[in-house]
C-alpha positions in Angstrom: 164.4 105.6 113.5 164.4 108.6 110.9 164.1 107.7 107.4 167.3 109.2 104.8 167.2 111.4 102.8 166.9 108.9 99.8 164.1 106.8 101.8 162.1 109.8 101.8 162.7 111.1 98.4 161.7 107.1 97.3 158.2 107.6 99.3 157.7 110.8 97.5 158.4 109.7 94.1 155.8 106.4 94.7 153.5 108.7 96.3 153.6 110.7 93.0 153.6 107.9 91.1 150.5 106.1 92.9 148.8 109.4 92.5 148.8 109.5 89.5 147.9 106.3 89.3 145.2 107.1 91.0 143.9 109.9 89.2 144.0 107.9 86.0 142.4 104.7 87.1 140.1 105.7 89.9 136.9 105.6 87.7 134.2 103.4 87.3 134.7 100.5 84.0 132.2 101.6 81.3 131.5 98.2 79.8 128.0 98.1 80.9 125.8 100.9 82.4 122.7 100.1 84.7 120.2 102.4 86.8 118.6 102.0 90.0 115.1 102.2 91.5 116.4 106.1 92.6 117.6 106.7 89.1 120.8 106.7 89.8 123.5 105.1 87.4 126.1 102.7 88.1 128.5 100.7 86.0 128.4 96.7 86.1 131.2 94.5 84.7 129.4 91.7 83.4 131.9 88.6 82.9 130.4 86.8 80.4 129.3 88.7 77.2 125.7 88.8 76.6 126.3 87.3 73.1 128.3 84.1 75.0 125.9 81.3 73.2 127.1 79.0 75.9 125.3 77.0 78.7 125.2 76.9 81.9 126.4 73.7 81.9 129.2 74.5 79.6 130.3 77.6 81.6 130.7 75.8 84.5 132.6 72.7 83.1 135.0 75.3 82.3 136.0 75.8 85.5 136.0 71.8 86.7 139.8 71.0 87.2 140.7 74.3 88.5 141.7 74.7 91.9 139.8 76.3 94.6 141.9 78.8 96.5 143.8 77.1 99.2 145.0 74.7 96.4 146.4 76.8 94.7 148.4 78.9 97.4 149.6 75.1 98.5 150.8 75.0 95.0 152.6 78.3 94.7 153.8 78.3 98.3 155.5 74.5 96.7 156.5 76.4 93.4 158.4 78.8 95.5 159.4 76.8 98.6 157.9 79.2 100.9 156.9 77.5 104.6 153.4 77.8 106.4 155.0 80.5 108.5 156.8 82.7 106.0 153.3 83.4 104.1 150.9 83.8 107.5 153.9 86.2 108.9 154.3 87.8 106.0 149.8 88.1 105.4 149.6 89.2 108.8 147.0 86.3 109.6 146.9 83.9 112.6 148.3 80.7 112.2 144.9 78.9 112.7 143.3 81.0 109.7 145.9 79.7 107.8 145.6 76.8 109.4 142.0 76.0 108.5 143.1 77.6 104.7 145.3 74.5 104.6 143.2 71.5 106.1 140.1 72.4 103.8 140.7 72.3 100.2 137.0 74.1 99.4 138.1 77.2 102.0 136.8 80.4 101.5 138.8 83.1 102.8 137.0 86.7 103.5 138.1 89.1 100.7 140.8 91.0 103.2 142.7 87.5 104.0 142.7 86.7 100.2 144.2 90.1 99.6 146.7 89.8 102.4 148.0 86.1 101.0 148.2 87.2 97.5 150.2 89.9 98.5 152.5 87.6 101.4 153.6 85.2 98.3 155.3 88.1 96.6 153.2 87.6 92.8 153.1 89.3 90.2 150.3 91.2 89.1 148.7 88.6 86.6 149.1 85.7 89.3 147.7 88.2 92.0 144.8 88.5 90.2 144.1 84.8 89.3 144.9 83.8 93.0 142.1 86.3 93.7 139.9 84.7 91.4 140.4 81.5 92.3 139.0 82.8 95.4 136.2 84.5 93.8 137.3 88.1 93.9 138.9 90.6 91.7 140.3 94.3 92.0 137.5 96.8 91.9 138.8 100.2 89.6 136.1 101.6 91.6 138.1 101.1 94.7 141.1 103.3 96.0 141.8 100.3 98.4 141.9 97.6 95.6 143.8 100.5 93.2 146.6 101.0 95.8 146.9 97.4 96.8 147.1 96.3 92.6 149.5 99.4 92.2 151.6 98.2 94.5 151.6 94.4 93.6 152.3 95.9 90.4 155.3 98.2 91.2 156.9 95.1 93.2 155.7 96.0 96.9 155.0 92.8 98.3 154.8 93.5 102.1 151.7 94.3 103.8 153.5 96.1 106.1 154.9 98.6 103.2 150.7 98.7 101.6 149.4 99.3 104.8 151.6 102.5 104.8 150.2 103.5 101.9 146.3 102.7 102.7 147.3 105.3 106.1 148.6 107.8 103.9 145.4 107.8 101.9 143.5 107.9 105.2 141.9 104.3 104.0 141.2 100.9 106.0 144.5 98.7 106.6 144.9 95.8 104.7 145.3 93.6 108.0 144.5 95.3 111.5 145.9 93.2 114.2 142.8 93.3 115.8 141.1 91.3 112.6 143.8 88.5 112.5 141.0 86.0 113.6 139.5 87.0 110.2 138.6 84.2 107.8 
């Protein structure tokens, strides 16, 4: 089916929006500048200061009581009384990746199937990126991938379908291939 005439101006005023989006934010975070063996330098993002007087011990207590990441997806899925089969459809995941997600409370999903979930339960960009903590990830401002998807989270697009769209038109990887649905 064609698109309108408005669908197509919309895609052209997000794709001018994204990229400028993207030329503002693609850049590596300056926090904390290392060098390798080749002499070649690299930003790291350390997450705890280097004047954090804290234990180990005490670091880690910190995040006792939290839940893991298939806990908390349970819990917003609950919060907004979405069904098993609304979030995998929506994620683009099988229902037996979702499936194992739900049976084992310490899962740990593969970066991509994080990404697509956060994404499927339609959170803002704050949640997004605690869900994707609580599975041990973050977005990367050194990744056009991660800045599309977080741009897109942010500006409401909560469909894989409608990111993937915009991964193609950057000529980057899909968010979910069908071929990877087996993906933990």
């Amino acid at each position: 089916m064609p698109d309108t005439l408005r669908d197509l101006l919309q895609k052209r005023v997000l794709s001018i929006n994204l990229n400028e989006y993207l030329r503002i934010n693609y850049a590596l975070e300056t926090t904390d500048t290392a060098e390798t063996s080749a002499g070649h330098s690299f930003v790291r993002k350390s997450q705890i200061p280097r004047d954090d007087i804290r234990t180990l011990d005490q670091i880690l207590s910190e995040i006792k009581g939290q839940p893991h990441f298939s806990e908390a997806v349970m819990q917003i899925m609950k919060q907004k009384q979405m069904s098993d089969s609304q979030v995998y459809k929506r994620a683009d995941i099988s229902r037996s990746v979702f499936g194992n997600m739900k049976a084992n409370p310490l899962y740990q999903p593969s970066r991509e199937t994080a990404l697509a979930i956060t994404v499927a339960l339609q959170l803002d960009l704050d949640s997004s990126e605690n869900l994707l903590a609580a599975a041990g990830y973050s977005f990367s401002s050194a990744s056009k991938t991660d800045l599309i998807i977080r741009w897109s989270i942010a500006h409401g697009i909560d469909s894989v379908e409608q990111i993937n769209d915009l991964l193609d038109a950057y000529e980057l990887p899909r968010l979910m291939r069908k071929s990877d649905k087996s993906i933990t």
